[in-house]
TORPAPA-299154 format. One line per 10 residues: number of its first residue (from 1); for each residue x, y, z of N, C-alpha, C. Coordinates in Angstrom, 2 decimals, padded with zeros to 5 digits. Layout:
<sites>
NUM	X Y Z X Y Z X Y Z | ...
</sites>
This chain:
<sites>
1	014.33 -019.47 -039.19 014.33 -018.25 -039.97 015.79 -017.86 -040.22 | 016.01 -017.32 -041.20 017.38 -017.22 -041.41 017.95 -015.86 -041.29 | 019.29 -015.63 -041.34 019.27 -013.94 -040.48 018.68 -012.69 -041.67 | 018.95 -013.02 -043.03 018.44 -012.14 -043.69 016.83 -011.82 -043.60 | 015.83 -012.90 -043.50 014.20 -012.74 -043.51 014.11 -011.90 -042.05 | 015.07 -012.69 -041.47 014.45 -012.35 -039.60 015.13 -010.68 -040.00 | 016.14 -010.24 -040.21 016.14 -008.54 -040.18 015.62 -008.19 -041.16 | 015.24 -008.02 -042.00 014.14 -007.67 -042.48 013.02 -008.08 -041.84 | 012.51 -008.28 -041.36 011.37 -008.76 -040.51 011.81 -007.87 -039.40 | 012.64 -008.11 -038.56 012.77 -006.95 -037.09 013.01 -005.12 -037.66
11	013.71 -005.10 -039.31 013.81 -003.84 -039.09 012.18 -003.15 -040.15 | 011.48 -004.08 -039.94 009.82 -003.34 -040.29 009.40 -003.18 -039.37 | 009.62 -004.31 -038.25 008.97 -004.31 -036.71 009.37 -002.82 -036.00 | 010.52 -002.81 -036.16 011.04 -001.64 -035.20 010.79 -000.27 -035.63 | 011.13 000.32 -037.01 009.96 001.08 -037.58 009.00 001.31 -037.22 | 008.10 000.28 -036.67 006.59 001.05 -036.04 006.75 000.52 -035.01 | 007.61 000.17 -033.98 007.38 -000.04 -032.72 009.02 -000.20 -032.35 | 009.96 001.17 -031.95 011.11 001.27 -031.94 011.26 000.74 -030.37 | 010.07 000.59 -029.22 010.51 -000.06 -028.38 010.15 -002.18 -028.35 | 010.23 -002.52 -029.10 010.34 -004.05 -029.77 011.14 -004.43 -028.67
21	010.05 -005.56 -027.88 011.28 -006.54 -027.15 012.15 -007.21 -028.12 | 013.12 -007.79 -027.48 014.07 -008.98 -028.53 013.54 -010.08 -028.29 | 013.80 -011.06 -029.38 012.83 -012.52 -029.22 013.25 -013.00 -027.94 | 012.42 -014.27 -027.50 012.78 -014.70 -026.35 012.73 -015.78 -026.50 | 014.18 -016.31 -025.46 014.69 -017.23 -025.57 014.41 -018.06 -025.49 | 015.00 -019.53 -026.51 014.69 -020.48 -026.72 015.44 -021.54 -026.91 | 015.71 -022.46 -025.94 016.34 -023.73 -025.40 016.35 -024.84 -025.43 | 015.18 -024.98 -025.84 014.71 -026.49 -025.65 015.73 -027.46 -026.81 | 016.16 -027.27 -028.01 017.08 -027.62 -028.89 017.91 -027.28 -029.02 | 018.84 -027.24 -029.39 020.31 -026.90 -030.02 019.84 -025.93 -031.31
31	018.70 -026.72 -032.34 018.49 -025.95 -033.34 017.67 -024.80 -033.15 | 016.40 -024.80 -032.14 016.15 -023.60 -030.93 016.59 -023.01 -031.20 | 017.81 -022.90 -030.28 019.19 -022.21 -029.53 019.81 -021.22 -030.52 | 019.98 -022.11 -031.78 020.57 -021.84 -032.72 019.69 -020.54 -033.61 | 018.46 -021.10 -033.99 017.51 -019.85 -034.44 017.48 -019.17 -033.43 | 017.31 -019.02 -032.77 017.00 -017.72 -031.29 018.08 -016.84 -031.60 | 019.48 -017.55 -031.97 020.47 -016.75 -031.44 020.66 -015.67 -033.55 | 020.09 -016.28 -034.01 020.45 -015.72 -035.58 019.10 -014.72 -035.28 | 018.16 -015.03 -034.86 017.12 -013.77 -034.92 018.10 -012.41 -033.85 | 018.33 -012.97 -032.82 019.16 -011.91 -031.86 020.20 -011.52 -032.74
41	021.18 -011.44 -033.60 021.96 -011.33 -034.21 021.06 -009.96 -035.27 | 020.19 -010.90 -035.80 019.18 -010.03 -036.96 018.55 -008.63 -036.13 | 017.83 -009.31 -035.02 017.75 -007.75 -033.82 018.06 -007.04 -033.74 | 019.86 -006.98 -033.13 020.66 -006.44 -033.32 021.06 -005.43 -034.18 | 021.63 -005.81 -035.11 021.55 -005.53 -036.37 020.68 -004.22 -036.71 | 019.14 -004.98 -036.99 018.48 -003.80 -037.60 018.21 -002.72 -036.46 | 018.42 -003.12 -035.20 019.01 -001.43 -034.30 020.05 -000.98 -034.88 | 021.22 -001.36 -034.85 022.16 -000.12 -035.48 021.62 000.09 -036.88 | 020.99 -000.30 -037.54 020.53 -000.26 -038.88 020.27 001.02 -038.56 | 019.08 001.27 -037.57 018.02 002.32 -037.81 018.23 002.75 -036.41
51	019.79 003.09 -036.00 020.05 004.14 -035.11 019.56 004.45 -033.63 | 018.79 003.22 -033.66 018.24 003.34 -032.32 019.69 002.79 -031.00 | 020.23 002.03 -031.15 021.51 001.65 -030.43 022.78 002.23 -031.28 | 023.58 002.37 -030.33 025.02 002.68 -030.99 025.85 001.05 -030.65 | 027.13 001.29 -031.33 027.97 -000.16 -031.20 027.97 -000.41 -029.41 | 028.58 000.71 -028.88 029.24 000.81 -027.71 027.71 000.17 -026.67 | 026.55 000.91 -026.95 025.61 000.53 -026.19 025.08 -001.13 -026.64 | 025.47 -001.21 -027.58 025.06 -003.08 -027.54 026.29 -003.70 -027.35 | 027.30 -003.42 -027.32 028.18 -004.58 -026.71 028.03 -004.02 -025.10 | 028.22 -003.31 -024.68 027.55 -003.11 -023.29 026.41 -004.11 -022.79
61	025.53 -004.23 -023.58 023.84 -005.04 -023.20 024.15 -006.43 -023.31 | 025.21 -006.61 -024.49 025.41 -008.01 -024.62 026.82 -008.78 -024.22 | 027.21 -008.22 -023.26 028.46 -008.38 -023.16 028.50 -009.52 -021.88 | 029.18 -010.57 -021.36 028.91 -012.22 -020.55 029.39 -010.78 -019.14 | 030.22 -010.00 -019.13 031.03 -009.07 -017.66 030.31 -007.76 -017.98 | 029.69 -007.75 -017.29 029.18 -005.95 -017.03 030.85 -005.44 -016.27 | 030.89 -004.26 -017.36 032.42 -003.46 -016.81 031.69 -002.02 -017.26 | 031.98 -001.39 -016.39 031.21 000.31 -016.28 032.43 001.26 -016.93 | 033.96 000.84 -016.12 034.85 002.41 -015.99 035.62 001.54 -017.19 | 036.11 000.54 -017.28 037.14 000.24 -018.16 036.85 -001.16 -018.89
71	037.69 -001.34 -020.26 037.41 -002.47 -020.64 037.93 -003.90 -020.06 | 037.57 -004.55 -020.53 038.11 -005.64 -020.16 037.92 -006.98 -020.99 | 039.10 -008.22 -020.95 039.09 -009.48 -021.45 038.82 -010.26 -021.13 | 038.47 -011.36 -020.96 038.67 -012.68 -020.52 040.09 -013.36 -021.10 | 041.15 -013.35 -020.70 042.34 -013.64 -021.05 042.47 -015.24 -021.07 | 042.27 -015.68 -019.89 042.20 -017.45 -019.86 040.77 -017.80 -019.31 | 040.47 -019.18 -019.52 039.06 -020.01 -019.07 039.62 -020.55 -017.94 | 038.89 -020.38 -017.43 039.14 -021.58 -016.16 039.11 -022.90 -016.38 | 039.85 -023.70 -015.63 040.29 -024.98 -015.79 039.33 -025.88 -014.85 | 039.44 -026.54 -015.24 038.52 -027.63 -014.88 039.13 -029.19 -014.08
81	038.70 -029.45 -012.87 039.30 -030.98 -012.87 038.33 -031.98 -013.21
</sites>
């Protein structure tokens, strides 16, 4: 599904059902992986569309470091031997 059908598609869903899980995840492929992650994107999306999340509260939800008081980077990756 591509991200335009899929938000349009999540922001009718959420309209009549503003508590809408987000799709669930899907692994088994790369191309999976890949649609899973453009519908989550489209998800996204049509929440701030229609006000139900603010920016701050979805990069919070989706963020790899839960940080509460301050922000924070990932400055370097760890190295590997």
């Amino acid at each position: 599904m591509t991200f335009t059908r899929a938000h349009r598609h999540f922001l009718d869903a959420l309209r009549e059902d503003a508590a809408l899980p987000p799709p669930a995840l899907r692994t088994g492929t790369a191309d999976d992986f890949r649609e899973w992650k453009a519908e989550m994107r489209a998800f996204d999306q049509a929440q701030l569309d229609l006000g139900l999340v603010t920016a701050a509260q979805l990069q919070e939800r989706n963020a790899a470091v839960r940080v509460r008081r301050f922000p924070m980077r990932i400055v370097k990756g760890a190295r590997y031997a």
